[in-house]
N, C-alpha and C positions, 0 to 999 in steps of 0.2 A: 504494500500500500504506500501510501504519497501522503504526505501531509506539510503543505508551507504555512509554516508558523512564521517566519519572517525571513524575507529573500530578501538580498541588495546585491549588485557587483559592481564592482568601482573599475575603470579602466584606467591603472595604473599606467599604463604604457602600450604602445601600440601591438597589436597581436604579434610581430614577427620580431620585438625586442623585449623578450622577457625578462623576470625578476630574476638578477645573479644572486642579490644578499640583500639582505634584512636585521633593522635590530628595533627593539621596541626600549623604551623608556616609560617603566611603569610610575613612577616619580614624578612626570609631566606629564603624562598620558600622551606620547606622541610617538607616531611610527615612520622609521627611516626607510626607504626604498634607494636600490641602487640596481637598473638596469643592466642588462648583457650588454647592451651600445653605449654603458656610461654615464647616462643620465641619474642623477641623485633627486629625490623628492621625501620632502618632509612632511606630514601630515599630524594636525592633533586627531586624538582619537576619543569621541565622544561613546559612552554606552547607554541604555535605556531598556528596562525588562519591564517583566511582568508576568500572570498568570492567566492564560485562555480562561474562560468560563466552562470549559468542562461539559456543557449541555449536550454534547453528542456521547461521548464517555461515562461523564459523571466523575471524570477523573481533570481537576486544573491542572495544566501541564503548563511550564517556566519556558519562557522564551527572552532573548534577548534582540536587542539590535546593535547594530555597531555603524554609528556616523563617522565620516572620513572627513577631514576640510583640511584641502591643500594652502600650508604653510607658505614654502618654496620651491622654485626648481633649479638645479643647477642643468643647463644645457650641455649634452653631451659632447665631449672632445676627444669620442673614438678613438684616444688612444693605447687605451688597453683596458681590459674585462675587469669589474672591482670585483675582491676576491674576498674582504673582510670590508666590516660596518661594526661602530660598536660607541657607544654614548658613554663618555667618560667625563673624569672632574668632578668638583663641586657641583653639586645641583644639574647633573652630565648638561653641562655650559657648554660641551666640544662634542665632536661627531669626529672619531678618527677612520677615516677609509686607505683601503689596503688596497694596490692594483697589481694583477700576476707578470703578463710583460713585461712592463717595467718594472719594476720593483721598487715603483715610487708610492710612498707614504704623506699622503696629505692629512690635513686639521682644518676640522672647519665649526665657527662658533655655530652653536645651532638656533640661536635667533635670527640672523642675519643671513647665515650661508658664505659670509668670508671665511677667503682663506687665511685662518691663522699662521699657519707655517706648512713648507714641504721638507720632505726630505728626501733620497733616493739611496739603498741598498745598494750594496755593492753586487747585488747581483740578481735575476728577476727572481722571483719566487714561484 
């Protein structure tokens, strides 16, 4: 059997550039996306429940919803796949992302989407 208790799908990114990595910050409620082409997007994350009324069952079943509202975008600079995402610091102030080609290491504040600093490995990853 089927039953939609509550449907959403958010188009992250276009169908033929999908999600490489992901990090959530439960602390601000806000969720990082980092495309296969590169693209970074930050989103807060709203939630919203409650219980069906049950009149078909007799049984109140818990359903949630989850609201998405796009923060920012960083535009993708294809030049190599992100490989880690991960919200760190104080009050995770910073969003540190990992790229595998290169094995460049950028910092970016996560109110803003500057870049606080890069770095690059001596080697890709």
């Amino acid at each position: 059997w089927f039953s939609q208790k509550a449907l959403r799908a958010y188009d992250t990114f276009p169908f033929n550039d999908s999600v490489a990595v992901q990090a959530y910050d439960p602390m601000n409620k806000r969720l990082a996306l980092a495309s296969h082409g590169g693209t970074i997007k930050l989103y807060s994350v709203a939630t919203t429940g409650g219980f069906t009324s049950g009149l078909t069952t007799g049984i109140p079943t818990q359903y949630h919803i989850v609201d998405l509202t796009e923060l920012w975008t960083i535009r993708s600079t294809a030049d190599a796949i992100p490989i880690g995402l991960k919200f760190f610091g104080g009050g995770n102030q910073s969003i540190i992302l990992h790229k595998i080609e290169t094995g460049e290491m950028s910092c970016l504040d996560a109110q803003t989407s500057d870049q606080l600093w890069q770095k690059h490995m001596g080697c890709a990853m």
